[in-house]
C-alpha positions as CSV (number, residue, x, y, z in Angstrom):
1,X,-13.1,0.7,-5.7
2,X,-13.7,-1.2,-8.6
3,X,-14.5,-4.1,-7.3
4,X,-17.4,-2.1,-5.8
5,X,-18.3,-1.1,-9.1
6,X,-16.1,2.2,-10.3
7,X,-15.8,1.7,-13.6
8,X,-14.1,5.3,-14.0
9,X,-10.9,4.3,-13.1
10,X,-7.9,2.4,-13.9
11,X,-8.0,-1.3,-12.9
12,X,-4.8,-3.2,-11.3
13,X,-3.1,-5.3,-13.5
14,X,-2.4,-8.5,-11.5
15,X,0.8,-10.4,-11.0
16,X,1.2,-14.0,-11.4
17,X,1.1,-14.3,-8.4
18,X,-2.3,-12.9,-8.3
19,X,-1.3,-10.3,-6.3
20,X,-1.7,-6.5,-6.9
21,X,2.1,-5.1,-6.3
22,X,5.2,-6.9,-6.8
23,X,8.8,-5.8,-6.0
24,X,10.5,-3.9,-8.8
25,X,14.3,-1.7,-8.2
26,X,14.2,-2.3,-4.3
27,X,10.7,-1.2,-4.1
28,X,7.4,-1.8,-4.7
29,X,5.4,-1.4,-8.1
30,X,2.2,-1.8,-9.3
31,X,0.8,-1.5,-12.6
32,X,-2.4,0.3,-13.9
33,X,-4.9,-0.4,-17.2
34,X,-3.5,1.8,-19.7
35,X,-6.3,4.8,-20.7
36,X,-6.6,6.1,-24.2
37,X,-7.4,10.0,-24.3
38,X,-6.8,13.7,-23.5
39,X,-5.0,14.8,-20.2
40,X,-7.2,17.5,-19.2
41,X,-5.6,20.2,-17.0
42,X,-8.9,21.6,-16.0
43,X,-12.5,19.5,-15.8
44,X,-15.7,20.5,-15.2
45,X,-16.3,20.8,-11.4
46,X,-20.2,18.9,-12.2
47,X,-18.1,16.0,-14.5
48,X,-15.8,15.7,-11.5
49,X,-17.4,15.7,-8.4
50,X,-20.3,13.5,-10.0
51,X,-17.7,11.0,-10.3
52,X,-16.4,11.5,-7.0
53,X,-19.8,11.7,-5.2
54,X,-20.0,7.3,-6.3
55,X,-16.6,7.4,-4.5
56,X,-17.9,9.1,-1.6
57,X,-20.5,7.0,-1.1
58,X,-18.3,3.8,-0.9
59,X,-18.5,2.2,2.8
60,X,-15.2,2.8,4.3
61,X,-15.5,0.7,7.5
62,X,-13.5,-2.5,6.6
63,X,-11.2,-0.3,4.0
64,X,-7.1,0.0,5.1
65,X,-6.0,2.9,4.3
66,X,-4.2,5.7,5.8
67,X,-7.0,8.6,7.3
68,X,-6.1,12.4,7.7
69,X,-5.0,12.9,11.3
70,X,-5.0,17.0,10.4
71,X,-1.0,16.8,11.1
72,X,1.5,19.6,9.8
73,X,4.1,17.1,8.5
74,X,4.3,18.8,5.5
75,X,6.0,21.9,7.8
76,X,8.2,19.5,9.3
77,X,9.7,17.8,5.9
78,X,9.9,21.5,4.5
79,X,12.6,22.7,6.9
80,X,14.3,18.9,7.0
81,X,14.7,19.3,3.0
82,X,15.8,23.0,3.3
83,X,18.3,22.0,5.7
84,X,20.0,19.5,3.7
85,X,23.2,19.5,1.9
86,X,22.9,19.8,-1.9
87,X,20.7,22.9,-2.5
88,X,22.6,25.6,-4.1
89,X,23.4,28.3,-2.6
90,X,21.0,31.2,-4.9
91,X,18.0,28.3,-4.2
92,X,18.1,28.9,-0.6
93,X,18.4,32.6,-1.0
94,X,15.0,32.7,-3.0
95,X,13.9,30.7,-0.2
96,X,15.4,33.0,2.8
97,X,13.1,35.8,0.5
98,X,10.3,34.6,0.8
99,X,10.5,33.4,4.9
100,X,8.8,36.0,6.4
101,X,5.6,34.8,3.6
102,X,6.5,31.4,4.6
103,X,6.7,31.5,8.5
104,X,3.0,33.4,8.2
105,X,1.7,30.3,6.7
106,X,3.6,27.8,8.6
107,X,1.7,29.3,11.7
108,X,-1.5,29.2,9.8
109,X,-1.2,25.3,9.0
110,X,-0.6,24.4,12.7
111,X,-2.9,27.0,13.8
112,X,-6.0,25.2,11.5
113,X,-4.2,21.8,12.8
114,X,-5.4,22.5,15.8
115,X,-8.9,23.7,15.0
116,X,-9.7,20.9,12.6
117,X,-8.3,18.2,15.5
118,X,-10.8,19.7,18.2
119,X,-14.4,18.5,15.5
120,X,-14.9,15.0,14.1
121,X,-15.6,14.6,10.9
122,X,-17.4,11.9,8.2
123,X,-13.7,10.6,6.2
124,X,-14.8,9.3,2.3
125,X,-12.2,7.8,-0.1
126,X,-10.4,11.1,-1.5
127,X,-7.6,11.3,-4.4
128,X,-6.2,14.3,-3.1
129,X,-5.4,16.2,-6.5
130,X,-8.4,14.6,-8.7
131,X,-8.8,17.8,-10.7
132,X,-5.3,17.8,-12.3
133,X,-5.4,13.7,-12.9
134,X,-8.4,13.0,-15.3
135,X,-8.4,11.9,-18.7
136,X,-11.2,12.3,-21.6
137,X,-12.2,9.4,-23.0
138,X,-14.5,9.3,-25.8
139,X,-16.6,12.2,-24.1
140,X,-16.4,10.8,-20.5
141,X,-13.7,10.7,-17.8
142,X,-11.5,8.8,-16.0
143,X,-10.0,9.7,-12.9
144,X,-6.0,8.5,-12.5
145,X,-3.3,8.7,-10.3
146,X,-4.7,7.6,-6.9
147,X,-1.2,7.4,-5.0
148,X,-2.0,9.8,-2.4
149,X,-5.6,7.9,-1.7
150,X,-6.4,9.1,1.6
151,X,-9.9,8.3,4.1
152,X,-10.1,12.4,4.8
153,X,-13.1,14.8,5.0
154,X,-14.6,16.1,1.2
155,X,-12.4,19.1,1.5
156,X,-9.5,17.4,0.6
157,X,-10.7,17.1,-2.8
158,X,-12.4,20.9,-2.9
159,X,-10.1,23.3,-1.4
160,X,-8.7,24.1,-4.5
161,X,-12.0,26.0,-5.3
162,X,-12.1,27.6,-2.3
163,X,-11.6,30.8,-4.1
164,X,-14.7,30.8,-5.5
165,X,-18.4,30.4,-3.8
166,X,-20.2,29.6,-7.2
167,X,-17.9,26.8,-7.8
168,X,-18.6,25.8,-4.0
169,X,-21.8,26.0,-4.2
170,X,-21.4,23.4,-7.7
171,X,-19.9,21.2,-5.7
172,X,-22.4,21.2,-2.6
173,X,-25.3,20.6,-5.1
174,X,-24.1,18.2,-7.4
175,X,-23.1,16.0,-4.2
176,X,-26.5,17.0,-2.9
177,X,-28.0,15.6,-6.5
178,X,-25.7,12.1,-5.5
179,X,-27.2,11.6,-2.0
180,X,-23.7,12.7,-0.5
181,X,-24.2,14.7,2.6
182,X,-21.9,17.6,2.4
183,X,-21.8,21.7,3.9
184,X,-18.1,23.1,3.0
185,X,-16.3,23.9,6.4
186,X,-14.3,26.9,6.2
187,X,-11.9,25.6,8.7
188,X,-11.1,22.4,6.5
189,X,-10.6,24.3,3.6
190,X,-7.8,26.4,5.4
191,X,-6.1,23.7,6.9
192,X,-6.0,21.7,3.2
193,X,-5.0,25.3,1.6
194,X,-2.1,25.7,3.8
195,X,-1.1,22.1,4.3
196,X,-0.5,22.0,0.5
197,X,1.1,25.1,0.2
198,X,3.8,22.9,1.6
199,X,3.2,20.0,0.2
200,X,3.5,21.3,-3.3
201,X,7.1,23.3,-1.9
202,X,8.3,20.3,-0.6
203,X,7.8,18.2,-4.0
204,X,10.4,21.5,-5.8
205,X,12.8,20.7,-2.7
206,X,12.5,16.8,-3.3
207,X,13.1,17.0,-7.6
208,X,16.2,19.3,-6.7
209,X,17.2,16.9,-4.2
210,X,16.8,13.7,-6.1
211,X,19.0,14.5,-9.4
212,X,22.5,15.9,-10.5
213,X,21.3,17.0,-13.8
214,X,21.9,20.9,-13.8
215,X,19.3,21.8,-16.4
216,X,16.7,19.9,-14.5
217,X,17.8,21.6,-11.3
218,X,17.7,25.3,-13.4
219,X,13.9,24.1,-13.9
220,X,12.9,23.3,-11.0
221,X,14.1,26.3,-9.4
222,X,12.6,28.4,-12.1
223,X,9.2,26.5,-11.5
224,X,9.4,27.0,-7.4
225,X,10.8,30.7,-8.1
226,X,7.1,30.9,-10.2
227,X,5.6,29.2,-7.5
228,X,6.6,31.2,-4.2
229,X,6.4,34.7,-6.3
230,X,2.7,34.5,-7.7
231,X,0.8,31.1,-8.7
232,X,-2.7,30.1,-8.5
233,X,-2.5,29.1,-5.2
234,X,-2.9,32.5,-3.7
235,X,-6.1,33.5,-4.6
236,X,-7.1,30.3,-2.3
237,X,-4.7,31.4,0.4
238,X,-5.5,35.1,0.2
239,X,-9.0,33.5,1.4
240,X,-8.0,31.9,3.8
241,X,-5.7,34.1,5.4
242,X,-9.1,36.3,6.3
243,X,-10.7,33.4,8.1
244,X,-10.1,33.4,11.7
Protein backbone atom coordinates (compact mmCIF):
# COMPACT_ATOMS: atom_id res chain seq x y z
CA UNK A 1 0.00 0.00 0.00
CA UNK A 2 2.53 2.43 0.37
CA UNK A 3 4.54 1.66 -2.17
CA UNK A 4 1.43 2.47 -4.26
CA UNK A 5 1.31 5.63 -2.73
CA UNK A 6 -0.73 5.54 0.88
CA UNK A 7 0.89 7.95 2.60
CA UNK A 8 -1.87 7.52 5.52
CA UNK A 9 -0.31 4.72 7.02
CA UNK A 10 2.41 3.38 8.92
CA UNK A 11 5.48 2.33 6.86
CA UNK A 12 7.60 -1.06 7.60
CA UNK A 13 10.62 -0.59 9.23
CA UNK A 14 13.03 -2.84 7.33
CA UNK A 15 15.48 -5.31 8.72
CA UNK A 16 19.03 -5.60 7.79
CA UNK A 17 18.34 -7.97 5.98
CA UNK A 18 16.17 -5.81 3.97
CA UNK A 19 13.39 -7.70 4.70
CA UNK A 20 10.02 -6.68 6.28
CA UNK A 21 9.58 -9.38 9.34
CA UNK A 22 12.23 -11.00 11.16
CA UNK A 23 11.95 -13.75 13.90
CA UNK A 24 11.48 -12.48 17.41
CA UNK A 25 10.36 -15.02 20.75
CA UNK A 26 9.68 -18.10 18.34
CA UNK A 27 7.66 -16.02 16.16
CA UNK A 28 7.46 -13.53 13.73
CA UNK A 29 7.68 -9.63 14.19
CA UNK A 30 7.51 -6.77 12.28
CA UNK A 31 7.91 -3.29 13.11
CA UNK A 32 5.79 -0.17 12.15
CA UNK A 33 6.86 3.91 11.85
CA UNK A 34 6.00 5.24 15.07
CA UNK A 35 2.76 7.96 14.72
CA UNK A 36 2.66 11.02 16.82
CA UNK A 37 -1.09 12.00 17.91
CA UNK A 38 -4.56 11.28 19.45
CA UNK A 39 -6.11 7.75 19.45
CA UNK A 40 -9.42 8.46 18.37
CA UNK A 41 -12.17 6.07 19.46
CA UNK A 42 -14.62 7.44 17.03
CA UNK A 43 -13.71 9.26 13.43
CA UNK A 44 -15.76 10.84 11.12
CA UNK A 45 -17.39 8.20 8.72
CA UNK A 46 -16.46 11.04 5.52
CA UNK A 47 -12.49 11.30 7.15
CA UNK A 48 -12.51 7.60 7.11
CA UNK A 49 -13.91 6.09 4.30
CA UNK A 50 -12.18 8.95 2.07
CA UNK A 51 -9.16 7.39 3.20
CA UNK A 52 -10.31 3.99 2.58
CA UNK A 53 -11.90 4.69 -0.78
CA UNK A 54 -7.67 5.27 -2.08
CA UNK A 55 -7.39 1.75 -0.56
CA UNK A 56 -10.18 0.48 -2.35
CA UNK A 57 -9.09 1.45 -5.42
CA UNK A 58 -5.68 -0.36 -5.15
CA UNK A 59 -5.42 -3.26 -7.90
CA UNK A 60 -5.54 -6.40 -6.01
CA UNK A 61 -4.73 -8.93 -8.81
CA UNK A 62 -1.06 -9.71 -8.15
CA UNK A 63 -1.57 -8.95 -4.13
CA UNK A 64 -1.12 -12.29 -1.58
CA UNK A 65 -3.18 -12.01 0.88
CA UNK A 66 -5.79 -14.09 2.55
CA UNK A 67 -9.59 -13.24 0.85
CA UNK A 68 -12.92 -13.78 2.78
CA UNK A 69 -14.24 -17.24 1.94
CA UNK A 70 -17.73 -16.20 4.06
CA UNK A 71 -16.62 -19.19 6.54
CA UNK A 72 -18.14 -19.48 10.26
CA UNK A 73 -14.79 -20.23 11.85
CA UNK A 74 -15.30 -17.87 14.31
CA UNK A 75 -18.41 -20.38 15.61
CA UNK A 76 -16.10 -23.17 15.42
CA UNK A 77 -13.10 -21.55 17.75
CA UNK A 78 -15.90 -20.27 20.09
CA UNK A 79 -17.10 -23.69 21.28
CA UNK A 80 -13.21 -25.13 20.99
CA UNK A 81 -12.18 -22.22 23.55
CA UNK A 82 -15.37 -22.70 25.71
CA UNK A 83 -14.54 -26.27 25.92
CA UNK A 84 -11.16 -25.96 27.27
CA UNK A 85 -9.72 -26.47 30.59
CA UNK A 86 -8.94 -23.26 32.50
CA UNK A 87 -12.16 -21.23 32.41
CA UNK A 88 -13.60 -20.84 35.82
CA UNK A 89 -16.33 -22.31 36.69
CA UNK A 90 -18.82 -18.79 37.25
CA UNK A 91 -17.26 -17.70 33.49
CA UNK A 92 -18.91 -20.55 31.89
CA UNK A 93 -22.08 -20.10 33.76
CA UNK A 94 -22.43 -16.44 32.39
CA UNK A 95 -21.80 -18.17 29.25
CA UNK A 96 -24.45 -21.24 29.69
CA UNK A 97 -26.84 -17.75 30.37
CA UNK A 98 -26.58 -16.36 27.58
CA UNK A 99 -26.81 -19.83 25.07
CA UNK A 100 -30.06 -19.72 24.07
CA UNK A 101 -28.99 -15.70 22.69
CA UNK A 102 -25.92 -17.38 21.48
CA UNK A 103 -27.20 -20.53 19.59
CA UNK A 104 -29.84 -17.86 17.77
CA UNK A 105 -26.87 -16.20 16.35
CA UNK A 106 -24.69 -19.02 15.71
CA UNK A 107 -27.54 -20.11 13.30
CA UNK A 108 -27.69 -16.74 11.87
CA UNK A 109 -23.76 -16.59 10.91
CA UNK A 110 -24.00 -19.99 9.08
CA UNK A 111 -27.28 -19.23 7.83
CA UNK A 112 -25.76 -15.72 5.99
CA UNK A 113 -22.61 -18.08 5.31
CA UNK A 114 -24.47 -19.69 3.07
CA UNK A 115 -26.27 -16.83 1.39
CA UNK A 116 -23.16 -14.73 0.92
CA UNK A 117 -21.30 -18.05 -0.68
CA UNK A 118 -24.12 -18.56 -3.38
CA UNK A 119 -23.21 -14.30 -5.04
CA UNK A 120 -19.68 -13.22 -6.16
CA UNK A 121 -18.53 -10.31 -5.15
CA UNK A 122 -15.72 -7.32 -6.03
CA UNK A 123 -12.90 -8.17 -2.79
CA UNK A 124 -10.78 -4.54 -2.03
CA UNK A 125 -7.99 -4.37 0.58
CA UNK A 126 -10.06 -4.01 3.98
CA UNK A 127 -8.59 -3.44 7.64
CA UNK A 128 -11.32 -5.03 9.23
CA UNK A 129 -11.78 -2.68 12.37
CA UNK A 130 -10.48 0.66 10.73
CA UNK A 131 -12.83 2.84 12.81
CA UNK A 132 -11.37 1.90 16.20
CA UNK A 133 -7.48 2.17 14.80
CA UNK A 134 -6.93 5.82 13.59
CA UNK A 135 -4.85 8.31 14.95
CA UNK A 136 -5.11 12.37 14.54
CA UNK A 137 -2.28 13.80 13.42
CA UNK A 138 -1.89 17.43 13.15
CA UNK A 139 -5.63 17.62 11.86
CA UNK A 140 -5.47 14.51 9.49
CA UNK A 141 -5.49 10.72 10.03
CA UNK A 142 -3.68 7.78 9.98
CA UNK A 143 -5.08 4.57 9.79
CA UNK A 144 -3.03 1.73 12.04
CA UNK A 145 -3.20 -1.69 12.95
CA UNK A 146 -3.65 -3.59 9.73
CA UNK A 147 -3.13 -7.22 11.19
CA UNK A 148 -6.33 -8.55 10.21
CA UNK A 149 -5.78 -7.11 6.36
CA UNK A 150 -8.14 -9.13 4.46
CA UNK A 151 -9.14 -9.00 0.24
CA UNK A 152 -13.07 -9.07 1.35
CA UNK A 153 -16.14 -7.15 0.03
CA UNK A 154 -16.55 -3.15 1.38
CA UNK A 155 -18.81 -4.44 4.13
CA UNK A 156 -16.20 -5.68 6.00
CA UNK A 157 -15.22 -2.29 6.84
CA UNK A 158 -19.11 -0.86 7.19
CA UNK A 159 -21.12 -3.23 9.04
CA UNK A 160 -20.50 -1.51 12.06
CA UNK A 161 -22.83 1.21 10.80
CA UNK A 162 -25.33 -0.92 9.77
CA UNK A 163 -27.53 0.59 12.39
CA UNK A 164 -27.92 3.49 10.79
CA UNK A 165 -29.08 4.39 6.99
CA UNK A 166 -27.71 8.10 7.18
CA UNK A 167 -24.37 6.90 8.01
CA UNK A 168 -24.85 4.29 5.07
CA UNK A 169 -25.78 6.41 2.94
CA UNK A 170 -22.27 8.68 4.11
CA UNK A 171 -20.47 5.94 3.16
CA UNK A 172 -22.16 5.02 -0.28
CA UNK A 173 -21.57 8.81 -1.39
CA UNK A 174 -18.28 9.62 -0.23
CA UNK A 175 -17.02 6.26 -2.09
CA UNK A 176 -19.27 7.48 -4.91
CA UNK A 177 -17.26 11.11 -4.67
CA UNK A 178 -13.77 8.58 -4.88
CA UNK A 179 -14.87 6.69 -8.10
CA UNK A 180 -15.37 3.50 -5.84
CA UNK A 181 -18.35 1.51 -7.08
CA UNK A 182 -20.29 0.50 -4.02
CA UNK A 183 -24.43 -0.33 -3.09
CA UNK A 184 -24.41 -1.81 0.70
CA UNK A 185 -25.80 -5.53 0.54
CA UNK A 186 -27.92 -6.30 3.36
CA UNK A 187 -26.87 -9.83 3.23
CA UNK A 188 -22.97 -8.91 3.75
CA UNK A 189 -23.69 -6.74 6.38
CA UNK A 190 -25.42 -9.62 8.37
CA UNK A 191 -22.97 -12.11 7.77
CA UNK A 192 -19.99 -9.42 8.98
CA UNK A 193 -22.49 -8.48 12.11
CA UNK A 194 -22.76 -11.96 13.19
CA UNK A 195 -19.34 -13.26 12.25
CA UNK A 196 -17.98 -10.70 14.63
CA UNK A 197 -20.23 -11.16 17.25
CA UNK A 198 -17.97 -14.04 17.66
CA UNK A 199 -15.00 -12.88 16.81
CA UNK A 200 -15.05 -10.17 19.43
CA UNK A 201 -16.31 -13.31 22.06
CA UNK A 202 -13.67 -15.34 21.15
CA UNK A 203 -10.80 -12.55 21.69
CA UNK A 204 -12.63 -12.48 25.96
CA UNK A 205 -12.24 -16.41 25.70
CA UNK A 206 -8.50 -16.07 24.25
CA UNK A 207 -7.17 -13.11 27.12
CA UNK A 208 -8.70 -15.50 29.85
CA UNK A 209 -7.07 -18.30 28.31
CA UNK A 210 -3.62 -16.83 27.73
CA UNK A 211 -2.82 -15.55 31.45
CA UNK A 212 -2.80 -16.69 35.23
CA UNK A 213 -3.06 -13.22 36.54
CA UNK A 214 -6.45 -13.20 38.53
CA UNK A 215 -7.16 -9.50 38.31
CA UNK A 216 -6.73 -9.58 34.68
CA UNK A 217 -8.96 -12.60 34.37
CA UNK A 218 -11.68 -10.60 36.94
CA UNK A 219 -11.50 -7.93 33.94
CA UNK A 220 -11.96 -9.69 31.27
CA UNK A 221 -14.86 -11.45 32.57
CA UNK A 222 -16.30 -8.18 33.75
CA UNK A 223 -15.71 -6.72 30.11
CA UNK A 224 -17.39 -10.08 28.25
CA UNK A 225 -20.11 -10.04 31.10
CA UNK A 226 -20.69 -6.13 29.65
CA UNK A 227 -20.35 -7.52 26.35
CA UNK A 228 -22.91 -10.46 26.12
CA UNK A 229 -25.51 -8.37 28.50
CA UNK A 230 -25.91 -5.05 26.42
CA UNK A 231 -23.01 -3.46 24.19
CA UNK A 232 -23.06 -1.56 21.06
CA UNK A 233 -23.15 -4.34 19.10
CA UNK A 234 -26.83 -4.96 19.36
CA UNK A 235 -28.28 -2.22 17.81
CA UNK A 236 -26.37 -3.72 14.58
CA UNK A 237 -27.59 -7.21 15.38
CA UNK A 238 -31.14 -6.20 16.38
CA UNK A 239 -30.92 -5.14 12.50
CA UNK A 240 -30.00 -7.79 11.29
CA UNK A 241 -31.85 -10.26 13.08
CA UNK A 242 -35.07 -8.70 10.92
CA UNK A 243 -33.47 -9.39 7.67
CA UNK A 244 -34.42 -12.60 6.10
Amino acid sequence: MTDSGISFIPKIIKTKRETTYGEFNGGMAAVFEYVRGQHLEQCSIEQLFGRLSKIYKLKTDEISLKAENFGADTIDTFHILKNSDGLPREFLQFIDKKAFIISGYEERLRYFSAKCREDKYVFHITHGDAGGNCILNDGDIYIVDWDSVMLAPIERDAWVYMNDKRQLDIIYSVLAENHVDYIPCQNLLCYYCYYFFFYYLDEYLKMILCTENSEHIKETARNMSEYLEDSWIYRRLDIADKIR
